[in-house]
N, C-alpha and C positions, 0 to 999 in steps of 0.2 A: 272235443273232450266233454264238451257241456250236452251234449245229446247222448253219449256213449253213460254219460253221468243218468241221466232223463230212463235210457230204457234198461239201468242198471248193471250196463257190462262192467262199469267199475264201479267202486264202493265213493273214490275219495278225489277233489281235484285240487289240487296245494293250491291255487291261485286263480281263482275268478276275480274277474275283473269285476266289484261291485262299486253302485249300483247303474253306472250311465252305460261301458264298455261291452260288459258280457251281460248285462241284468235282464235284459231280454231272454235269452237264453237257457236260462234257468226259472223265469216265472212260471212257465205252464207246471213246474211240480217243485218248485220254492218249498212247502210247507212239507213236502218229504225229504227237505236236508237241514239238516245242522252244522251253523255255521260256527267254527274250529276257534279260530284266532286269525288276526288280522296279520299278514306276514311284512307287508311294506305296505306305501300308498304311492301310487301310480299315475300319474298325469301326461295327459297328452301336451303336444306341442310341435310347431312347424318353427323350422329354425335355417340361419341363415351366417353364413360366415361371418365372425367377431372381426374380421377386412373388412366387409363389405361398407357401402357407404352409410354414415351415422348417422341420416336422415329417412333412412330405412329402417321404418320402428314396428311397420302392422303390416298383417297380410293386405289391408286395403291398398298399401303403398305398390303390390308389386302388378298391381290393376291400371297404373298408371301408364300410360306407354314409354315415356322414358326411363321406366324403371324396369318394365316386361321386357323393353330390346335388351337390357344387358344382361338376363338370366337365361337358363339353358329352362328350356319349357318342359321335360319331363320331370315328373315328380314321380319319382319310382317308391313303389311302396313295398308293404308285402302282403299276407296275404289276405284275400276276402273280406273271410269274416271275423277280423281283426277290427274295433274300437278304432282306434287309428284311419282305417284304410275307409271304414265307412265313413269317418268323419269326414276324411281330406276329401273323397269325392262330392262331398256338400260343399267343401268348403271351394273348391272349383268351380263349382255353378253359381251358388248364392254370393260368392266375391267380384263373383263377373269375369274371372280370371280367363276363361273358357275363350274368351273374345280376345285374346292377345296371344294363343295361342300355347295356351297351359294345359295337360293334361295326365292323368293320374294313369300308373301300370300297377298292377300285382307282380311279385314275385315272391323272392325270399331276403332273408335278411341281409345274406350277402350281397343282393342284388341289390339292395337299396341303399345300403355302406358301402358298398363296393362303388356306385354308381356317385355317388356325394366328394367318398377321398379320390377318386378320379377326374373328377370337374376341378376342385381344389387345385389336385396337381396339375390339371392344365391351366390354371389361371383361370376358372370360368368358374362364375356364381351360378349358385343353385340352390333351391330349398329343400329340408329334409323331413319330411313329417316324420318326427322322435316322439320319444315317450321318456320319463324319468321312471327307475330307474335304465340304462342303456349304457354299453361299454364303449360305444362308440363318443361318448361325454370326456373319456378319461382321452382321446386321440386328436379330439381336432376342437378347435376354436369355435365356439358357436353361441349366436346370439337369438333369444328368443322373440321369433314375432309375435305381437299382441293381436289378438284375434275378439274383437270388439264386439264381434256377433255372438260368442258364445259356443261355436260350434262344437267346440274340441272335448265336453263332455265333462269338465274342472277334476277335480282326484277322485280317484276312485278309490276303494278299499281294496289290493288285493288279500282276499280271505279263502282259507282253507273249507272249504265245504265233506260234509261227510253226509251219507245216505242215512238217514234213522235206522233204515230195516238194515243197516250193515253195521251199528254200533257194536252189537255184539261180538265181532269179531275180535275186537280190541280188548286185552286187559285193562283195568282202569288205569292202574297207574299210564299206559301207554295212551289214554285217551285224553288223561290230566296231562300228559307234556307237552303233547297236540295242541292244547286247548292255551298254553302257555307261547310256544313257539312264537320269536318277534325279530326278525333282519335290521329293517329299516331301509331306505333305499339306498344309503352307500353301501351297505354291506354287499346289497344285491347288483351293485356294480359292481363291486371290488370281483365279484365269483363270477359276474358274467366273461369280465376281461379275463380273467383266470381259464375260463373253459374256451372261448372265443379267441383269445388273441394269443393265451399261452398255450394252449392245445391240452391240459387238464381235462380229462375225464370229471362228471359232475364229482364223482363219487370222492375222487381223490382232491379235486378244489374243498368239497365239504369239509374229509377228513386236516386238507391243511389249516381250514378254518377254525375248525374246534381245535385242533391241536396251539392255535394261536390264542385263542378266546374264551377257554374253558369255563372260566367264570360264568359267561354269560350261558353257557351250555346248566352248569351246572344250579344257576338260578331255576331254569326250565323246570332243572327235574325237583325243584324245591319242593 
């Protein structure tokens, strides 16, 4: 998105990851976009069944070998060039995790929720590198590991980005609601689980939401 954004095949990206996730990404041409409204804030995180044993508090713990022998050593991610996926493959190397037989895959989302409620149901620990907001929070019991080093990148801002030279397109008032638009991360769960787990089209998750929350719709267009 953020290169498609860069050589202007689109005008607009509801949600870049600023500034640790995606902020790369968009530096080389930063000062040709204008940034919209801030939609939610976003945070990584590696996470671990709310079972698992209560002495399992930080990623350094699962470095341990009695702690590596009881977890399943894939950590499935998803893709690339995902904030997330760049993280956890640091966080694999620099934890030492690498040496007890840990090691990170790309996929997709399903493959890496799919892969987490599967371990679960067999009785087998596992860790998940998540992010807030995520629908998979509303399903399963999860406790977050502290990650002492710092890797994971703390919250980011996700914010609406628009191209200068594509402002025009927009009426104002359409530009002024843009500029107001605000979720928050439960909201951005409640829709995730809505299109993800209740099989909702975005379009019709959105329309239930405003139909539920007008108020706040209607501050927007204040």
């Amino acid at each position: 998105m953020c290169a498609m954004l860069g050589r202007t095949d689109v005008d607009l990206v509801c949600s870049a990851w600023l500034a640790a996730s995606h902020g790369e990404y968009i530096a080389p041409f930063e000062e040709q976009l204008e940034k919209l409204a801030v939609i939610y804030t976003p945070y990584c995180i590696w996470s671990i069944s709310k079972d698992a044993p209560a002495d399992i508090t930080s990623v350094e713990d699962l470095a341990k070998t009695e702690v590596a022998a009881r977890f399943r050593k894939l950590v499935q991610g998803i893709t690339p060039g995902a904030g997330i996926s760049r993280f956890s493959r640091q966080m694999i190397v620099d934890y030492g995790l690498e040496e007890h037989g840990f090691h990170f895959e790309n996929g997709t989302v399903d493959d890496y929720c799919g892969a987490y409620l599967e371990a679960t149901a067999a009785g087998d620990l596992a860790t998940v590198p998540l992010w807030h907001p995520q629908w998979l929070h509303t399903e399963a019991k999860l406790r977050e590991l502290k990650d002492p080093k710092g890797l994971l990148g703390g919250q980011d801002d996700a914010t609406m980005v628009l191209r200068k030279d594509a402002a025009h397109k927009l009426k104002p008032a359409g530009l002024q609601f843009l500029r107001h638009v605000s979720l928050g991360n439960a909201v951005v769960s409640e829709l995730d689980q809505a299109i993800c787990r209740e099989g909702l089209t975005a379009r019709d998750a959105a329309k239930r939401w405003i139909g539920e929350n007008r108020s706040f719709v209607d501050d927007w267009l204040a």
